[in-house]
C-alpha positions as CSV (number, residue, x, y, z in Angstrom):
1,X,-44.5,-263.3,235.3
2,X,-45.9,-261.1,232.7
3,X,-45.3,-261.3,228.7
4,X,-42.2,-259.4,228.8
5,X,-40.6,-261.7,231.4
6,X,-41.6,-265.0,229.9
7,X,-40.4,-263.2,226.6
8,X,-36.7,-261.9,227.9
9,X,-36.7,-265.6,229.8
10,X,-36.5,-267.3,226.6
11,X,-33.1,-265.8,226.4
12,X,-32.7,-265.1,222.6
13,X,-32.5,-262.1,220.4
14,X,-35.6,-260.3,220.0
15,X,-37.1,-258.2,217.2
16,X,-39.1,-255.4,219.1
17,X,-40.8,-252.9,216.5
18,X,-41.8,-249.3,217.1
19,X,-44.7,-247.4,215.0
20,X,-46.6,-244.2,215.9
21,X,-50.6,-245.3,216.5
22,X,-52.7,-243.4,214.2
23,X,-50.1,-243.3,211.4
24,X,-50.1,-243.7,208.3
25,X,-54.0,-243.5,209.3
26,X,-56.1,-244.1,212.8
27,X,-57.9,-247.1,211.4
28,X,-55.2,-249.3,210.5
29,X,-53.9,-249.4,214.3
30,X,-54.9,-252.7,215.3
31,X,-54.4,-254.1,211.8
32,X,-50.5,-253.0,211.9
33,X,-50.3,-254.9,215.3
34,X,-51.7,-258.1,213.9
35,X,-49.4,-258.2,210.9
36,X,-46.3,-257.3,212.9
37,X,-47.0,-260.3,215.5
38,X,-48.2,-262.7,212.2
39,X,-44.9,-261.8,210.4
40,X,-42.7,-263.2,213.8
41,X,-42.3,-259.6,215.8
42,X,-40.9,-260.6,219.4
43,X,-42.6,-257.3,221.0
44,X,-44.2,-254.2,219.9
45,X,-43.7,-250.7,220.7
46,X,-46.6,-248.5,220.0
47,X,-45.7,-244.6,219.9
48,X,-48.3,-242.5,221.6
49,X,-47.9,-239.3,219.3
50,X,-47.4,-235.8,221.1
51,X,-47.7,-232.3,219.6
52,X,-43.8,-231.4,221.1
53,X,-41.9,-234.7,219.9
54,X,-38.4,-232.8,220.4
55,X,-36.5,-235.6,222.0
56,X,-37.4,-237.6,218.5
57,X,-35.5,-237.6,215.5
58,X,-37.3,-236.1,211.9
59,X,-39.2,-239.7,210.9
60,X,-41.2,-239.9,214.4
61,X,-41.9,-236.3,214.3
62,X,-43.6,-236.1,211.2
63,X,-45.3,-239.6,211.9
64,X,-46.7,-238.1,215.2
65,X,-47.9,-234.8,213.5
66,X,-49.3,-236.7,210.8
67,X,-51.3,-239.3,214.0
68,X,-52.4,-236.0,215.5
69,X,-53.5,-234.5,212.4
70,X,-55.7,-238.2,211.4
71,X,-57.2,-237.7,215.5
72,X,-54.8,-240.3,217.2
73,X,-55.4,-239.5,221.4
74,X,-54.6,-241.6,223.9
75,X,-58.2,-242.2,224.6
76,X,-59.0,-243.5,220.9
77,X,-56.4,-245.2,221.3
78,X,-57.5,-247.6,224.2
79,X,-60.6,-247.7,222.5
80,X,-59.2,-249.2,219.7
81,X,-57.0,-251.5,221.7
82,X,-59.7,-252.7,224.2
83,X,-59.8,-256.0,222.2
84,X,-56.2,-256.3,221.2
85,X,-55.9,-259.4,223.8
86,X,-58.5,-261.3,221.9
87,X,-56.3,-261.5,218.8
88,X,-52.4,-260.8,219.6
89,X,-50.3,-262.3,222.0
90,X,-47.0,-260.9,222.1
91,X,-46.1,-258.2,224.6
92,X,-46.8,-255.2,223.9
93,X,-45.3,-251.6,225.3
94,X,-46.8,-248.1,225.4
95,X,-43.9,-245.5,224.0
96,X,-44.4,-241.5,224.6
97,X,-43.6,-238.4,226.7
98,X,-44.7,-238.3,230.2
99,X,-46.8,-235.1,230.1
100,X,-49.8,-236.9,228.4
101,X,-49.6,-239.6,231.3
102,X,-49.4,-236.7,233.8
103,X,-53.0,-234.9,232.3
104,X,-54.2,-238.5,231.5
105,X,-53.8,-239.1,235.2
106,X,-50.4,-241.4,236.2
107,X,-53.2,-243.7,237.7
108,X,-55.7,-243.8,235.5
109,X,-53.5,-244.2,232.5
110,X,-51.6,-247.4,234.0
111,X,-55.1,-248.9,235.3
112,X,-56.3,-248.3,231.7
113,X,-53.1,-249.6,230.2
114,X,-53.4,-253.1,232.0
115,X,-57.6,-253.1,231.6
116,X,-56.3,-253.8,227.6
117,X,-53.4,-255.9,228.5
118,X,-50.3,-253.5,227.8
119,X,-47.4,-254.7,228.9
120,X,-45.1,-252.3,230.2
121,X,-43.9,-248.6,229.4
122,X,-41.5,-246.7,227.7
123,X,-41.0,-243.0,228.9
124,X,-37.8,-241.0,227.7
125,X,-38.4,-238.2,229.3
126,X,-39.6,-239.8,233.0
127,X,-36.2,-239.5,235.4
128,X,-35.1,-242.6,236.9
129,X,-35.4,-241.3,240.3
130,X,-38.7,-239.8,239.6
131,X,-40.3,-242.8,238.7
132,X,-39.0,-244.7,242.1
133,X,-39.8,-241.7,243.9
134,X,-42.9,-241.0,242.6
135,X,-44.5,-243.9,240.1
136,X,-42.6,-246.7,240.8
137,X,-45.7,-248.2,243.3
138,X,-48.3,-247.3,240.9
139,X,-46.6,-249.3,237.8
140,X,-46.2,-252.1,239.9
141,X,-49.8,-251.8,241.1
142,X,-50.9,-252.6,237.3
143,X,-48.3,-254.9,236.6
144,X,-47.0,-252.6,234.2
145,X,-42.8,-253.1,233.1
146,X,-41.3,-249.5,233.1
147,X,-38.3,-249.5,230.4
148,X,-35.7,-247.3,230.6
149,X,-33.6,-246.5,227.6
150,X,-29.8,-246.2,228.1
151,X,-27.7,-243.1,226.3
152,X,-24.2,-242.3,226.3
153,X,-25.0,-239.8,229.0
154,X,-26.0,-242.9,231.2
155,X,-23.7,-243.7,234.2
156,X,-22.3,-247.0,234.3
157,X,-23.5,-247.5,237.7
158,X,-27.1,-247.3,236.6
């Protein structure tokens, strides 16, 4: 059972927080995690910033430009997560767009993701029945929870 589980298993309202890595500036990354898990944050969602954030609304596009523009990548940002188990405990989650997974390498990215101790995924724009198709083995491989986000397009059957 990884963190997510034990942390959903608890069965009680949780207060999940999102921020876009590198913003307001690269350093303060792993400092922003520490203080969200020191001031009671259930889980965290880290936002992987992307040139293209279309699917976002006007406060996570200009946080992501702003990341890019500081030098947030995905591979500083493993770097600077490398250590993250040493001093947080609470689950953490991976939020962005699946075309940097996809030139990351689908594998590669989920091995590195679980070599830090991320928690699970969150990918918007990753089709439910591409993922089983296609992915579904891989994030299980790394132990990695894939999170799907429900619109008002979703079908009550899913």
């Amino acid at each position: 059972m990884n963190r997510i589980s034990r942390k959903l298993k608890e069965n009680k309202k949780l207060l999940s927080i999102y921020f876009t890595a590198g913003y307001p500036n690269v350093e303060d990354t792993v400092t922003i995690i520490k203080n969200l898990e020191d001031a009671g944050v259930d889980m965290i969602e880290i936002g992987l910033p992307f040139s293209d954030p279309l699917a976002d609304g006007p406060t996570i596009q200009a946080s992501s430009t702003q990341a890019l523009r500081n030098g947030m990548t995905t591979k500083l940002l493993f770097r600077q997560l490398k250590d993250i188990r040493k001093i947080v405990q609470i689950p953490l989650l991976l939020m962005g767009y699946f075309n940097p997974i996809l030139q990351f390498g689908v594998e590669a990215f989920c091995k590195k993701c679980r070599e830090i101790g991320i928690d699970g995924l969150i990918i918007p724009d990753l089709p439910v029945d591409e993922y089983h198709a296609q992915y579904k083995t891989i994030f299980e491989k790394y132990r990695l929870t894939n999170v799907f986000l429900i619109t008002p397009q979703t079908s009550a059957e899913r």
